[in-house]
N, C-alpha and C positions, 0 to 999 in steps of 0.2 A: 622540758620546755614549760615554761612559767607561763600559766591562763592567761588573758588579756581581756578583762571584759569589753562587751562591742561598742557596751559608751565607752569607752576611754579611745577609741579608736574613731580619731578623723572619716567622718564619713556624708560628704560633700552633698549626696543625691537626694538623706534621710528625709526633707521636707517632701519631696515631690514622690516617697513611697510613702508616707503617712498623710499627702493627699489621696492619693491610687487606692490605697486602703479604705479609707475615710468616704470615697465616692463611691467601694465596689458595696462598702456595706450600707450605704444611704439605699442603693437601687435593690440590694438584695430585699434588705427588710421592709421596702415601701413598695415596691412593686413585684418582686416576685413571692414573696411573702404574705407582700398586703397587708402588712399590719399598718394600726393607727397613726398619723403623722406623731404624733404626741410618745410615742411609746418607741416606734421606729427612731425618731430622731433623737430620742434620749438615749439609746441602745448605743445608737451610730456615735454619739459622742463620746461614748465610756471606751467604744473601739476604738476610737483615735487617741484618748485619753494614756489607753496601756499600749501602744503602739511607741508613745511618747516616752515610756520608760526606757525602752531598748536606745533608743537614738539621742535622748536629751541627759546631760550628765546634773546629779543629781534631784531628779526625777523620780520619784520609787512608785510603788505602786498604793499607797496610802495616799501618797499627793495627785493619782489619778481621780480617784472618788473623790475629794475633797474643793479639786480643781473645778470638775465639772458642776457640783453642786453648786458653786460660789459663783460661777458663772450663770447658772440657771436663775439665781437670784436676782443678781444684780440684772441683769437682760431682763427677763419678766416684771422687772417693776418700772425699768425702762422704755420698754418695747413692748412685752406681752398685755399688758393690761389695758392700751389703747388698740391696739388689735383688737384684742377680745372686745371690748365693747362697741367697736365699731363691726367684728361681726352680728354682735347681739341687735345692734338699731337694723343692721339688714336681714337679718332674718326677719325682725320685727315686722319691715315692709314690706317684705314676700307674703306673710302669714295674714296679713291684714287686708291684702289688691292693692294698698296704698301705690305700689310699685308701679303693678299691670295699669293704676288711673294715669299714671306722671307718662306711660307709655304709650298707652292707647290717646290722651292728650296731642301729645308731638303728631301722632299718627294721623287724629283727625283735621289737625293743624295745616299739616302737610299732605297730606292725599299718599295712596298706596304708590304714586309713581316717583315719590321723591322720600322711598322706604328707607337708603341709606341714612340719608340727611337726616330724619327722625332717629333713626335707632343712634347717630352720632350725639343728636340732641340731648333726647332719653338716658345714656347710659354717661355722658358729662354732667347730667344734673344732678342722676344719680350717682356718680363718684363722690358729690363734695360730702355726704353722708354715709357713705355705705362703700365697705374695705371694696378695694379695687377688684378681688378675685368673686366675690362675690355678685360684680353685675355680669357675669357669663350666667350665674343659675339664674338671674332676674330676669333677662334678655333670654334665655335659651327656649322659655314656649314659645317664639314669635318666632323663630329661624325657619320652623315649617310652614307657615302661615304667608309668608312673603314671597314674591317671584323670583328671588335675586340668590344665585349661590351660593352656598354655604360657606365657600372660602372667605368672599369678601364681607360676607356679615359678620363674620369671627374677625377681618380685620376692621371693620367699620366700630363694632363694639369694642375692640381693645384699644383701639385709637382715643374713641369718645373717654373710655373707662380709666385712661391713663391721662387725661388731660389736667392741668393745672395738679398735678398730686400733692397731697400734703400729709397732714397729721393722721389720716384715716389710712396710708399707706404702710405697709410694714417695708419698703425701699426708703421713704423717706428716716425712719427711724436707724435703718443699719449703716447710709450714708452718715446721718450723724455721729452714731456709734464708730465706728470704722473710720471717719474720717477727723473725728475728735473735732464737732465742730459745736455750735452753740445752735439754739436752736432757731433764733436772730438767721443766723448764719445759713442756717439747711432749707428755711420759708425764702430766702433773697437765692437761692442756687438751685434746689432740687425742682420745684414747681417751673420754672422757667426751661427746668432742661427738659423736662418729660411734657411738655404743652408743645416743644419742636417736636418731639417726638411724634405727639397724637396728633398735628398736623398734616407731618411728613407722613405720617400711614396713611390720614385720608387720603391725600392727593393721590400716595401710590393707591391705593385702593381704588379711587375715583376713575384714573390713567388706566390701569389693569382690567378692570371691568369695562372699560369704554375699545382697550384694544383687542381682548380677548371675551366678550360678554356671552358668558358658560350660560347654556339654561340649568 
């Protein structure tokens, strides 16, 4: 009986097992491993990489490593490099209090009884500089500090934090990437969709905390 290799063989499912793959080795290496996002997701990509020799016909295993490198390029000059420096401006103003002033600001503006509406304030102003994932470490000494439960302050800040997104977001970048748009194109779409977004979360935020108000 004459071998068959398994790429020469129709096989219909192959994208959604070198997703499953792709996903079991992202959580292995970042979360029960713990290694560095940077190191983890390089890892996870060379795994999906030789996953793709088995399933994709002519594929080998030299165009794995070759594939993902040329990828990591052209994306980090795309993508990573505005990232990165827009994590560096918010570190910048964690390290400085510049942050804790724009916060404690709102706060005294507002009074401690309208703590949501500030920390929504506070963490919108703070988006238009500083990467979105990074106003949770800006925001995060104040969640002990306040009367209001943890849940909705996590959603008051993601709401504020995701409002108007733009160039300081790494979603705005892979919308563009992924949807092959210009970047004309992704400031008139992406920002418009994620400001319903961080709306729609206050309100439920607002609604939730008024039907259910957890001490």
């Amino acid at each position: 009986m004459a071998y068959v290799p398994l790429q020469a063989v129709e096989f219909a499912h192959s994208p959604l097992i070198t997703f499953i793959v792709g996903l079991v080795a992202v959580v292995a290496l970042l979360v029960w491993l713990d290694l560095p996002a940077f190191i983890g997701l390089s890892m996870a990509a060379f795994t999906v990489a030789v996953v793709n020799t088995v399933f994709v016909a002519d594929f080998s295993a030299a165009d794995a490593g070759s594939r993902v490198a040329t990828a990591f390029g052209e994306n980090m000059a795309g993508i990573g490099i505005p990232i990165l420096m827009a994590a560096v401006i918010g570190k910048s103003m964690l390290e400085s209090g510049a942050a804790q002033r724009i916060i404690r600001g709102f706060q005294n503006v507002l009074g401690e009884s309208n703590s949501d509406i500030s920390l929504l304030g506070s963490s919108s102003f703070l988006a238009v500089p500083v990467f979105f994932d990074s106003i949770f470490y800006l925001m995060a000494p104040l969640t002990g500090q306040l009367e209001v439960h943890i849940a909705y302050l996590v959603m008051v800040i993601g709401a504020g934090a995701n409002i108007f997104s733009w160039y300081n977001d790494s979603g705005f970048w892979l919308v563009k990437k992924i949807g092959g748009l210009t970047q004309g194109e992704t400031i008139q779409t992406w920002p418009v969709l994620t400001t319903i977004i961080s709306v729609s979360g206050l309100l439920t935020s607002l609604l939730l905390s008024t039907i259910f108000p957890f001490a």
